[in-house]
C-alpha positions as CSV (number, residue, x, y, z in Angstrom):
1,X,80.0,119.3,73.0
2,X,83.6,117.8,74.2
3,X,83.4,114.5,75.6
4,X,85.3,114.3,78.9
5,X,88.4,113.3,79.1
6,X,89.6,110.9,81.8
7,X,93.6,110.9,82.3
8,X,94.5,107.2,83.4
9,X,98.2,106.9,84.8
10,X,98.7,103.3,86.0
11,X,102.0,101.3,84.9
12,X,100.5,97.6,84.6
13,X,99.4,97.4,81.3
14,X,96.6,95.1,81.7
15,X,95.1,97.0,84.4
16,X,95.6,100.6,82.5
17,X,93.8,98.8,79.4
18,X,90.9,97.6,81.8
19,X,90.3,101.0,83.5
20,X,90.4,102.5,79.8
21,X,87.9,100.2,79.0
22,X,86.0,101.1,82.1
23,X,86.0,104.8,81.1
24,X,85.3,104.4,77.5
25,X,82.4,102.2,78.6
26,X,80.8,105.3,80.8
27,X,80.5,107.3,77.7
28,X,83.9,109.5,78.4
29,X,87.1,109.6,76.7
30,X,90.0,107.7,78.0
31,X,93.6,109.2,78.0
32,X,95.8,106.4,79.0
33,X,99.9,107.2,80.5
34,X,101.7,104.0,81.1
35,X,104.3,106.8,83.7
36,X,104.6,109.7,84.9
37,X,106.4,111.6,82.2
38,X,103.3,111.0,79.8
39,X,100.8,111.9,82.5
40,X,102.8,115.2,82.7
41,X,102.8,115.9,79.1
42,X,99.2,115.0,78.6
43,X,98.4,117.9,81.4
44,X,100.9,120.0,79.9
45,X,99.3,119.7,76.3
46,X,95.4,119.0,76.9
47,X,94.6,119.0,80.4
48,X,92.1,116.4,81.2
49,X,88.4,116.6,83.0
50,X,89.8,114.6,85.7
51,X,92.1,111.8,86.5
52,X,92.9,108.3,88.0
53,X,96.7,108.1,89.2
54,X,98.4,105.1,90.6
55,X,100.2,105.9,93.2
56,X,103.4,103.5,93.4
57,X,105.2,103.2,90.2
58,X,108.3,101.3,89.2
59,X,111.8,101.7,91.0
60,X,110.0,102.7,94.0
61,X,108.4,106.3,92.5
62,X,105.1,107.5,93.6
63,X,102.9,109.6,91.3
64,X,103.6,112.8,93.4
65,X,104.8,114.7,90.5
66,X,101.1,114.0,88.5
67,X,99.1,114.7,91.2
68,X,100.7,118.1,92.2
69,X,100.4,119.2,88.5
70,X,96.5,118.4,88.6
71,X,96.3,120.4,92.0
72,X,98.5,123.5,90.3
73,X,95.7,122.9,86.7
74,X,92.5,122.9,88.7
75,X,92.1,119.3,87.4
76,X,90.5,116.6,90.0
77,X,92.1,113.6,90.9
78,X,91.7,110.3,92.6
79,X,94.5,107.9,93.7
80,X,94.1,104.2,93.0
81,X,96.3,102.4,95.1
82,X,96.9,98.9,96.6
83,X,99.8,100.9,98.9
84,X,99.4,100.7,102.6
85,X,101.0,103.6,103.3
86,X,99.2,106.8,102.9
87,X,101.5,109.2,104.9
88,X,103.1,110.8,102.5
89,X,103.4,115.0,103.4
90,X,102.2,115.5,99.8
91,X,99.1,113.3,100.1
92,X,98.3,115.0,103.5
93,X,98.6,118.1,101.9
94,X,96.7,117.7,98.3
95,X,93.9,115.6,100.4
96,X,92.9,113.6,97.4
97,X,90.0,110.8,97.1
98,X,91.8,107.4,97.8
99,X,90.5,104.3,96.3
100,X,92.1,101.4,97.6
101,X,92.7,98.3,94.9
102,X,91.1,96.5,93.9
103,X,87.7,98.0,93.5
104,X,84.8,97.7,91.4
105,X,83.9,99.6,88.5
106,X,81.3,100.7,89.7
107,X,83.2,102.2,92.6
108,X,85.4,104.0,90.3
109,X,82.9,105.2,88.3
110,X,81.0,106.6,91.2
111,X,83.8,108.1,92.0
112,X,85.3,109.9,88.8
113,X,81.5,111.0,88.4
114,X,81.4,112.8,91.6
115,X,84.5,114.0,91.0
116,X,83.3,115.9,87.4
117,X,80.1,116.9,89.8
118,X,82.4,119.3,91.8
C-alpha cells in the first residue's frame, strides 16, 4: 500500500519544516515546496493525496497558480493563511477549506484527514 502523500507549499522554512514534521508524524508522507514552481512540478510529476498551500508568497504572489492545478488534478486542497483578505475571484471560485494561521496540529490534521475522507 502507498503511503499518502501530503504536498506542503509554504515559503518560511521553519514553518514548512514544522508542518513536514506534523505530517510525517500522522503516519503520511510529506512532500515539501519551498514556491510555487516546485509545487507545480511536484503535481505535474506525482500528484499528491492532498495538499496544504500557503496563500501569500514572496513579492506579493499568492498561491493561485497551485491551487488551480489541484482543482484541474482532482487533488484536495486547503489554504493556510495568516492573510486577511479572502476575496480573491479565484478563492470564491475554487471554494477551498481555509485555515487561518496559526492553528494547531491538531486542527490541521483534522483537517487534511477529512479532506483524504472525501
Amino acid at each position: 500500500m502507498d503511503q499518502t502523500r501530503v504536498l506542503i507549499l509554504e515559503d518560511e522554512l521553519l514553518l514548512l519544516l514544522d508542518l513536514s514534521l506534523m505530517i510525517e508524524d500522522a503516519g503520511w508522507q510529506s512532500v515539501p515546496a519551498g514556491n510555487v514552481g516546485t509545487a507545480i512540478t511536484i503535481l505535474a510529476e506525482h500528484a499528491p493525496d492532498v495538499a496544504i498551500l500557503n496563500l501569500l508568497m514572496p513579492d506579493g504572489g499568492t498561491s493561485e497558480a497551485a491551487a488551480i492545478r489541484c482543482s484541474e488534478l482532482g487533488v484536495p486542497f486547503l489554504l493556510y493563511t495568516g492573510a486577511a483578505d479572502l476575496s480573491g475571484e479565484w478563492i470564491r471560485r475554487l471554494s477551498p477549506v481555509i485555515l487561518s494561521k496559526p492553528s494547531s496540529h491538531e486542527v490541521i490534521i483534522s483537517a487534511v484527514r477529512k479532506l483524504l475522507s472525501r
